[in-house]
C-alpha positions in Angstrom: 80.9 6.5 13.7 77.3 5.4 15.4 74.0 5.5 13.5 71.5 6.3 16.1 73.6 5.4 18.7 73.7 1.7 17.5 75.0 0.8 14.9 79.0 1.8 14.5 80.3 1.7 11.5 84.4 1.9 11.0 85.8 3.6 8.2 89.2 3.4 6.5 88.9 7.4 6.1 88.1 10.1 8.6 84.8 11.5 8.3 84.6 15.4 7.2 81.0 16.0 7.7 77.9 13.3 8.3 74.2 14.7 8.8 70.7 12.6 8.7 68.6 13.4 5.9 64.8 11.5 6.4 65.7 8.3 6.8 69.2 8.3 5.5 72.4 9.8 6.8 74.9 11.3 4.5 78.7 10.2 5.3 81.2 12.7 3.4 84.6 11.4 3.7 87.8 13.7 4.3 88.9 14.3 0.9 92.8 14.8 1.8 92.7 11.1 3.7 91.8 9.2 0.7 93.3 7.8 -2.2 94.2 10.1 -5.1 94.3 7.6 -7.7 92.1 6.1 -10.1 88.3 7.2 -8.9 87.5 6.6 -5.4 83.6 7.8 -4.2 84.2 9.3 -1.0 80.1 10.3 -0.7 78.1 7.5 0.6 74.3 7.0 1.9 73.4 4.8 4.9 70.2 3.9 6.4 69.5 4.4 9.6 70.5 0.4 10.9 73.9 1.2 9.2 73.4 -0.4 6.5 75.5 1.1 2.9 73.0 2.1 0.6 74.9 3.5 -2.2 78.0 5.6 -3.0 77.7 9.2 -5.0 78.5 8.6 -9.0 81.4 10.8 -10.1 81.3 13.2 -13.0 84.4 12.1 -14.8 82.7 8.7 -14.9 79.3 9.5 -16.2 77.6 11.0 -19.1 78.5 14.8 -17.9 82.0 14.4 -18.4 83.1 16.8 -21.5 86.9 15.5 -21.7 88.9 12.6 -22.7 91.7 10.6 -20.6 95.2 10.5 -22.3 96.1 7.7 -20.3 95.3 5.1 -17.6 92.5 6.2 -14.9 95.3 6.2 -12.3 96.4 9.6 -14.3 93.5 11.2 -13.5 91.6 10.7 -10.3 88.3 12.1 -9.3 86.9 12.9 -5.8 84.3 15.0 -4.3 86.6 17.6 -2.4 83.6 19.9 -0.7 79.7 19.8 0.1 78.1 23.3 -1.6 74.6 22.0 -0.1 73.1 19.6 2.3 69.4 19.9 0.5 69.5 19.3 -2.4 72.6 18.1 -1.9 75.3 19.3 -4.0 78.8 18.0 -4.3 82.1 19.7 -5.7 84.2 17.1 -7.5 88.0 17.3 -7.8 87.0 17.4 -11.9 85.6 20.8 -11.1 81.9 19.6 -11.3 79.2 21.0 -9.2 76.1 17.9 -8.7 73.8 17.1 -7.8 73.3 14.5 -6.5 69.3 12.2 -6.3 69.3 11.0 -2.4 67.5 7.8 -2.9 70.0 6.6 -5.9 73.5 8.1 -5.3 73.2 9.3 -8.9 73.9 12.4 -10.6 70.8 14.2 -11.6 72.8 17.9 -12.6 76.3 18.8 -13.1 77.6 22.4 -13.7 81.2 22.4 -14.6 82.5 25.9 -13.0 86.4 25.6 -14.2 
C-alpha cells in the first residue's frame, strides 16, 4: 500500500478498507487473513510519511471488558471484524463491542457491547 504516492508500506495482511482522515490514514486490516489467536490489533493509524502511529486498543483488553478468561489468552482472541463508521470512527470487535475509537491515540473512548 502507498501513502501519498510515496511511501509504501508492506503488510503481512491484506488490507480491507484504508481512507485518509486529516492528516492520518486509517489502515483496517482483513479480519479473516489474520491470526485468531491470542489478541492481534488489526486497526492501525499512519501519518501521512508512512510512519505507524498507533494501533486501535481492543475491548477484551481494557477497562470495558465485562467478562473473565477461563484460560490462556490464546482461548479467546479478540479482533475488530467490521468498520460501523469512518467519522467518528467506530469499530466492531470479534468480542461483540461496538468503539469507539479517539483518532489521535488509538484508544477506546466508548464501547457498547450489542451481544
Amino acid at each position: 500500500m502507498a501513502i501519498n504516492s510515496e511511501h509504501v508500506i508492506d503488510f503481512k495482511y491484506p488490507v480491507k478498507d484504508a481512507f485518509e482522515t486529516g492528516k492520518t490514514v486509517v489502515v483496517f486490516l482483513d479480519p479473516d487473513s489474520c491470526p485468531m489467536t491470542g489478541l492481534y490489533s488489526n486497526l492501525w493509524v499512519f501519518d501521512l510519511r508512512g510512519r505507524k502511529l498507533w494501533e486501535a486498543e481492543l475491548p477484551s483488553n481494557s477497562r470495558f471488558d465485562i467478562w473473565k478468561r477461563k484460560g490462556p489468552v490464546s482461548e479467546k482472541s479478540d479482533i475488530y471484524w467490521g468498520l460501523q463508521q469512518k467519522e467518528p470512527l467506530i469499530a466492531s470487535s470479534f468480542s461483540s463491542y461496538d468503539c469507539e475509537i479517539d483518532l489521535a491515540t488509538g484508544e477506546i473512548i466508548k464501547a457498547d457491547f450489542y451481544k
